[in-house]
C-alpha positions, 0 to 999 in steps of 0.5 A, spaced: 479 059 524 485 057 529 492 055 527 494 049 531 501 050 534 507 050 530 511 044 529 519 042 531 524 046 526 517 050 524 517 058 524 511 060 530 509 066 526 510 071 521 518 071 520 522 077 518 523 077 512 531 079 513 534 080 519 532 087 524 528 088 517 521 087 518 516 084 512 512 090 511 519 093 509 521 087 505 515 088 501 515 096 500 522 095 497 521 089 493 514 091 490 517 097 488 523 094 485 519 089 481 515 095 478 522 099 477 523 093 472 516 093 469 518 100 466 525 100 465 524 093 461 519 096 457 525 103 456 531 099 455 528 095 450 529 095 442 524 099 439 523 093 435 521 089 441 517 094 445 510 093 443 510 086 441 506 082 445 511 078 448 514 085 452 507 087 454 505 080 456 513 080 461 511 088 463 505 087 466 505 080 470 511 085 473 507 091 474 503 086 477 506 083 480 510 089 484 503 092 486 500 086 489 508 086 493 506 092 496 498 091 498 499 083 501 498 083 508 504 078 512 503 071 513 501 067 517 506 063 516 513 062 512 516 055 511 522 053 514 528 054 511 529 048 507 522 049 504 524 056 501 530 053 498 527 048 494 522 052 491 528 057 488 530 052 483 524 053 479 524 060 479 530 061 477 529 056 471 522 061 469 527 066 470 532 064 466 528 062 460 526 068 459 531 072 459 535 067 454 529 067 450 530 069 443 528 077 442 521 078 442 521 080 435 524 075 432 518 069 435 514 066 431 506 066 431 505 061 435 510 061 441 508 068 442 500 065 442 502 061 447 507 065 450 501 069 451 496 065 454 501 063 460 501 069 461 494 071 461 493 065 466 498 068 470 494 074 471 489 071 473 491 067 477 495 072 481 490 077 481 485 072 485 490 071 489 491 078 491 493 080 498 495 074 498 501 072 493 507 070 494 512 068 492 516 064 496 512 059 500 508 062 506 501 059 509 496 065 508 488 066 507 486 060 502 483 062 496 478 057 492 475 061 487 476 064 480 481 059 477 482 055 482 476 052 482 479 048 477 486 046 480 490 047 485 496 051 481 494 055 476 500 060 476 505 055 475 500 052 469 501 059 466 508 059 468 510 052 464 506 054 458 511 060 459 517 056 459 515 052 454 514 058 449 521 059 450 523 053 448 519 053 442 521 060 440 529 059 442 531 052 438 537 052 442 539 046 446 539 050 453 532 053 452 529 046 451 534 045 457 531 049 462 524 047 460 526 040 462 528 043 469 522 047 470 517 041 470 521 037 476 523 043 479 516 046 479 513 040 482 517 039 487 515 047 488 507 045 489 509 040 493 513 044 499 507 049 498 502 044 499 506 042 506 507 049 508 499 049 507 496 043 510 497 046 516 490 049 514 485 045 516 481 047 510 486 046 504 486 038 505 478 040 504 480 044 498 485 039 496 479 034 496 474 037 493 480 040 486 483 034 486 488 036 480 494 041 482 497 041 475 494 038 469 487 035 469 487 028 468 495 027 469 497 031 476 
């Protein structure tokens, strides 16, 4: 399928991910990057806390994370510099709600369930996607299968489960906080990222064809 030419203000083609670095390099150091924290995380971490499922669960959404950085092709195209940075909120508001949870020890049954679950749904997600995860907006191959049959962004949906664990593991004002910021800050990202995308013909079929992109019934 041919692309249709780009928009003013829109990039023409696969950008370099920073200057006089090509994408490809990006992708090795932050791939390997990604992985080194899968590990160390697990190393550093209390001998309490390192085999607790909660652990686990961060270790392996980074370990494939990093291996799916290093095998992604380029995209076809990335978004424009205002579009990347909408999506950065709700990245570091997952970021951070994990990092300000309570030690994986002292979760009770069912946020780490929960916890869990997300990150299950993530995996999955992402291990569908393939070649073609990102994390920032960029327009590559669409993918429709697995369980995308059945929304639009069932990563985010993981992500949010995740987040919300936190605040129910964290009773704490700042972790129900972030958890109120991840919702708004996570629509606005599925937004820009449908914009990004619907310059592929093919999405708006997708798109009305799985009508929800988060919630069932609600969004």
């Amino acid at each position: 399928m041919r692309d249709r030419p780009a928009q003013p203000g829109e990039p023409s083609g696969p950008p370099t991910a920073l200057p006089g670095v090509s994408w490809r390099w990006f992708d090795l150091a932050l791939g390997l990057s990604v992985l080194s924290w899968a590990g160390l995380g697990l190393w550093h971490a209390d001998p309490t806390d390192r085999l607790t499922p909660v652990r686990l669960a961060v270790a392996a959404l980074n370990g494939l994370a990093g291996v799916l950085l290093l095998l992604r092709g380029a995209p076809l195209r990335s978004g424009t510099p205002s579009q990347l940075a909408a999506a950065v909120p709700a990245f570091i508001a997952g970021g951070a709600a994990v990092t300000l949870a309570p030690p994986p020890h002292d979760w009770r049954p069912l946020p780490a369930v929960v916890f869990v679950a997300g990150a299950a749904l993530v995996a999955l997600s992402l291990g569908w996607l393939g070649r073609n995860f990102a994390i920032l907006p960029a327009r590559r191959a669409l993918v429709t299968g697995g369980p995308y049959r059945l929304i639009r962004h069932p990563a985010y949906a993981g992500e949010l489960a995740m987040v919300l664990a936190c605040a129910l593991a964290g009773h704490d004002w700042w972790t129900a906080a972030l958890a109120m910021v991840a919702v708004p800050a996570v629509a606005v990202r599925i937004q820009v990222e449908e914009r990004v995308m619907a310059g592929d013909p093919a999405h708006a079929v997708y798109a009305e064809r799985v009508r929800w992109r988060l919630v069932p019934g609600l969004w």
